[in-house]
C-alpha positions as CSV (number, residue, x, y, z in Angstrom):
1,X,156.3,103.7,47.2
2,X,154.4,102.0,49.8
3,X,155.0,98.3,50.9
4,X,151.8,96.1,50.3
5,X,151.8,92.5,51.2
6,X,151.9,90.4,47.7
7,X,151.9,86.7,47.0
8,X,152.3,86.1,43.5
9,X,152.0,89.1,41.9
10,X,148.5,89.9,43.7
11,X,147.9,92.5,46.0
12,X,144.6,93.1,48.4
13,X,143.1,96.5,47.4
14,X,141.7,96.3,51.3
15,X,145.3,97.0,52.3
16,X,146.1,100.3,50.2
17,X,145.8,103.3,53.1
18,X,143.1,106.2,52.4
19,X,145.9,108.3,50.8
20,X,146.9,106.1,48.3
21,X,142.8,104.9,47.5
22,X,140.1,105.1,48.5
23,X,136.4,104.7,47.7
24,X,133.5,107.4,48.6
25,X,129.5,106.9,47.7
26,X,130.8,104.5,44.9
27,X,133.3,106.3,43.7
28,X,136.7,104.8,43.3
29,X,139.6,107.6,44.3
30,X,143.4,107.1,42.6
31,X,145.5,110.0,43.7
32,X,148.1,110.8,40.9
33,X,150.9,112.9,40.2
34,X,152.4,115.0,37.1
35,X,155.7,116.7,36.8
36,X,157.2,117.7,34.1
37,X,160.3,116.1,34.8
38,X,160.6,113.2,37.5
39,X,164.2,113.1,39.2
40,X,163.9,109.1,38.9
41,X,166.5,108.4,36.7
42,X,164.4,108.8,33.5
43,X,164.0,112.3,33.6
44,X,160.3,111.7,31.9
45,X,157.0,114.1,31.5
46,X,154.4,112.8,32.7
47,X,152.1,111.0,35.4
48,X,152.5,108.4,37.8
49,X,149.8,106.7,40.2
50,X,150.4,107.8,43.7
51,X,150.7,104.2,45.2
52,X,153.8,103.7,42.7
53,X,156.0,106.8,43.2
54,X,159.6,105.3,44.1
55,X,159.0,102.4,42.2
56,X,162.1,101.9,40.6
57,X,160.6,100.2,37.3
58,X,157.8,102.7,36.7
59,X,158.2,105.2,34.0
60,X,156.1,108.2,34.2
61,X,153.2,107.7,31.2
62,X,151.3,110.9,28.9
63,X,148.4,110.4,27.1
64,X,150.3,108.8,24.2
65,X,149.1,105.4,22.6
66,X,150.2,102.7,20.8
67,X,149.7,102.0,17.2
68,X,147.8,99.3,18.4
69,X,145.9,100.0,21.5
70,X,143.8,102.9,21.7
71,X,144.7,103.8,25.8
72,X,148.4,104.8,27.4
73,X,149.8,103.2,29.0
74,X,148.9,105.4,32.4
75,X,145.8,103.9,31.7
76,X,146.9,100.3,31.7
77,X,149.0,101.2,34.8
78,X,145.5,102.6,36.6
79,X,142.8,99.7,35.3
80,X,144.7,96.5,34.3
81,X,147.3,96.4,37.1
82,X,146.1,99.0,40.2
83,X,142.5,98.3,40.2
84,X,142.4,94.8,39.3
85,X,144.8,94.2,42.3
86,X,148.5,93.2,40.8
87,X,151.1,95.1,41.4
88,X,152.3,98.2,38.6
89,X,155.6,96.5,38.3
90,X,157.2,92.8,38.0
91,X,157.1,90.4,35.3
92,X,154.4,88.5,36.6
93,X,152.2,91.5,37.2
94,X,152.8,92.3,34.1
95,X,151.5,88.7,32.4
96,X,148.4,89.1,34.2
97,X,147.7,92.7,33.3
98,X,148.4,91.8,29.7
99,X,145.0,89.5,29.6
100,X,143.3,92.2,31.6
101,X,144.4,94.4,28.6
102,X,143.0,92.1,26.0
103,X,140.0,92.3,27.8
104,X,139.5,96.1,27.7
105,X,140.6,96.2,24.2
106,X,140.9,93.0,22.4
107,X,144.6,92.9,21.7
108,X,146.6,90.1,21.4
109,X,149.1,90.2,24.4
110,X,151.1,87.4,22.6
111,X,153.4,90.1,21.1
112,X,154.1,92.4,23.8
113,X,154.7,88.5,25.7
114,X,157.4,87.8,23.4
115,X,159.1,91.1,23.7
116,X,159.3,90.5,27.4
117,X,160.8,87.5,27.1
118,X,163.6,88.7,24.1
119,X,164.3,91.7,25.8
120,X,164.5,91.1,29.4
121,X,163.9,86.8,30.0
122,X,166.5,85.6,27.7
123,X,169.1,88.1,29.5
124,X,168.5,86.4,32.6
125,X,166.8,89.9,33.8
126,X,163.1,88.7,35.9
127,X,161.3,91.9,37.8
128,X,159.7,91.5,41.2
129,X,160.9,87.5,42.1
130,X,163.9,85.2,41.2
131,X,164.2,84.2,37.9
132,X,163.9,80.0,39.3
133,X,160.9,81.2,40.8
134,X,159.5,82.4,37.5
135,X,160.6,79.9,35.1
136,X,158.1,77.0,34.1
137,X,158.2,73.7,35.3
138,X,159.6,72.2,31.6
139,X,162.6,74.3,32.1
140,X,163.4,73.4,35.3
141,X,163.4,69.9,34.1
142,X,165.9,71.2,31.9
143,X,167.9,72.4,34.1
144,X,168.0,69.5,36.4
145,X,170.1,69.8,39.0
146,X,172.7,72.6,37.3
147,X,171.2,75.3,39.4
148,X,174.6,77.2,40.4
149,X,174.8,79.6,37.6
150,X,173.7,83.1,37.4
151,X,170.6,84.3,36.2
152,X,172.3,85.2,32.6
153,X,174.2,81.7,32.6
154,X,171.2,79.7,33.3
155,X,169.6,81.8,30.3
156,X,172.1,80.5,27.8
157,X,172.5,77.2,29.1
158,X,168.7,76.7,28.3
159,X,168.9,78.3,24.9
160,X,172.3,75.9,23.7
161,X,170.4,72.7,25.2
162,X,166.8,73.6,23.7
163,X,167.5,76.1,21.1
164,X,166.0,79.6,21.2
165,X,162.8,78.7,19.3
166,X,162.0,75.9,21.7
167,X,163.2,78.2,24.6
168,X,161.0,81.1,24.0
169,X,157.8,79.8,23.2
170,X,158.0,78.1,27.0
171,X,158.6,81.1,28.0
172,X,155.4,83.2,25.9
173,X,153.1,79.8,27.5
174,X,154.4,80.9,30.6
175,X,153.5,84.3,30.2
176,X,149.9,83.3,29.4
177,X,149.5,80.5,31.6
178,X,150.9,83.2,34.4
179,X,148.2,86.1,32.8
180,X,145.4,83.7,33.0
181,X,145.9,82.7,36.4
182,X,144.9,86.4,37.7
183,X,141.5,86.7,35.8
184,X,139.4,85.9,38.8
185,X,141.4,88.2,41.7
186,X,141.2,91.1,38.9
187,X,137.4,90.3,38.9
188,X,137.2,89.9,42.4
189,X,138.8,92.7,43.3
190,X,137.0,95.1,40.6
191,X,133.9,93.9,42.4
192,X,135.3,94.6,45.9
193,X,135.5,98.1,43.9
194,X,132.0,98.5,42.6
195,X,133.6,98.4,39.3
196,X,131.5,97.0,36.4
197,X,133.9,94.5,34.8
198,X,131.5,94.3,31.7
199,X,132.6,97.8,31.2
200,X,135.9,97.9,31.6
201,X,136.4,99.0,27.5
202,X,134.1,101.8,28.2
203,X,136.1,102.9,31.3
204,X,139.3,102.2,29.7
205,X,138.0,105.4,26.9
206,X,136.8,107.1,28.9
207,X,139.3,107.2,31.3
208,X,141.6,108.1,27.9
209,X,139.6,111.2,27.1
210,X,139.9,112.3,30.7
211,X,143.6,112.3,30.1
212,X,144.0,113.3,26.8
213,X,142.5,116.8,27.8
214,X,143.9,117.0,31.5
215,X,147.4,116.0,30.4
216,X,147.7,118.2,27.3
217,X,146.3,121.4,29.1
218,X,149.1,120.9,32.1
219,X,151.7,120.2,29.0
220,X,150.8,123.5,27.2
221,X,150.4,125.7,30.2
222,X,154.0,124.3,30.9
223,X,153.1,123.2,34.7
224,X,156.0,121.8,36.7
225,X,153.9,119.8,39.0
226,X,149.9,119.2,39.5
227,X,149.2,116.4,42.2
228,X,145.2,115.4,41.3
229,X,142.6,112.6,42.2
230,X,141.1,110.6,39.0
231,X,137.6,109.4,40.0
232,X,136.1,106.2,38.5
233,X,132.3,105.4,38.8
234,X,130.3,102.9,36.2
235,X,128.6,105.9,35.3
236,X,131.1,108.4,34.4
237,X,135.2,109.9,35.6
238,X,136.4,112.8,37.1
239,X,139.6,114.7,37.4
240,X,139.9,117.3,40.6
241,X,142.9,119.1,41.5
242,X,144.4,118.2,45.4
243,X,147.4,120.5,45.6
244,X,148.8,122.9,43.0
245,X,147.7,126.0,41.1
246,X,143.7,125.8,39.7
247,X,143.4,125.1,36.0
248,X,139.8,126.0,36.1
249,X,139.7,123.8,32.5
250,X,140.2,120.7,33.9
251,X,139.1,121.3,37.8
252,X,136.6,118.8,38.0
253,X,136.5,117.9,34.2
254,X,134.3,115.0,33.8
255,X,133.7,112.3,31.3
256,X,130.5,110.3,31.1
257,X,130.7,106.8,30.2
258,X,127.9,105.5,28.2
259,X,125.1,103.0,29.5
């Protein structure tokens, strides 16, 4: 995994080296990797963004969706946290790809908000900063000055003096006041892209397609591991092979993104 300056959850695409991204005649380069197994402690199939690979909180992602959103969540990974210039892991990332999300496909990321906050928040478990660092300023109000607990103490402190109701809605406001606060670097940096932010829905399928088709070919040809470059342009996205045996199916397979 490379180190990239952040502040905040944001990082400055102008920083990523030429191996990691790049751009060339106004196409947008994201090096990738699939193995069929990753020795990461997970043990999943799948693909991972280059610029993430030893990143202990990233999962390896297929073409699979969610009952609700109709892209994986590679795709997420690649356009709502990589492009639009947070980082693939960390709570706070995470906020802010969430409205990104909603933006490509008009989910609610209320829901997935709350699950943050039941399954990791509440356990005193915050990803990519300290959890007093995180929490909103109501809480710390709360808290007042009993600050020498652990994370997990300071979590049920807060839920027996507020209640849980009470306790996680500040922390789903957090999550959207924290999501809303990265709409203009994700714009921003889209643009430092050449991205067309008004299409990011029509990227976001199209990008889906490309790995429906790239992803199930390397899964039923059984490959061990393909190492590839996924091109984004306004106009359409490409898949090339960089290092591995040629599947001449998807060896420059392209997807055209409507006007």
């Amino acid at each position: 995994m490379i180190s990239i300056a952040t502040q905040g959850g944001y990082r400055n695409i102008r920083e990523y080296p030429q191996n990691l991204l790049r751009t060339v005649d106004g196409s947008v380069q994201v090096p990738v990797t699939y193995r069929k197994q990753w020795d990461d402690g997970f043990g999943a199939r799948g693909w991972k963004i280059d610029a993430t690979i030893g990143d202990p909180a990233i999962i390896a992602s297929t073409r699979e969706t969610g009952q609700r959103i109709n892209t994986s969540v590679f795709i997420h990974d690649i356009l709502d946290h990589f492009l639009s210039g947070f980082g693939v892991s960390g709570h706070r990332s995470e906020a802010m790809a969430l409205i990104q999300l909603s933006k490509r496909t008009g989910s609610d990321p209320g829901s997935d908000y709350e699950q943050l906050v039941r399954e990791d928040i509440l356990n005193g478990m915050v990803n990519g900063e300290a959890l007093m660092d995180f929490l909103p300023a109501d809480l710390h109000a709360v808290l007042a000055d009993n600050t020498n607990m652990t994370d997990k103490e300071t979590m049920v402190y807060l839920r027996e003096v507020i209640g849980e109701e009470r306790l996680v809605k500040s922390l789903v406001d957090n999550f959207f006041e924290l999501g809303k606060k990265g709409e203009k670097h994700a714009n921003d940096t889209w643009k430092i892209l050449g991205l067309d932010t008004d299409k990011r829905t029509e990227i976001g399928l199209a990008l889906q397609t490309l790995l429906g088709v790239v992803d199930q070919t390397v899964e039923e040809l059984d490959v061990d591991e393909l190492h590839g470059i996924i091109s984004i342009e306004n106009r359409y996205v490409t898949f090339n092979i960089s290092e591995g045996s040629i599947i001449d199916s998807i060896e420059g397979y392209r997807v055209d993104i409507p006007h």
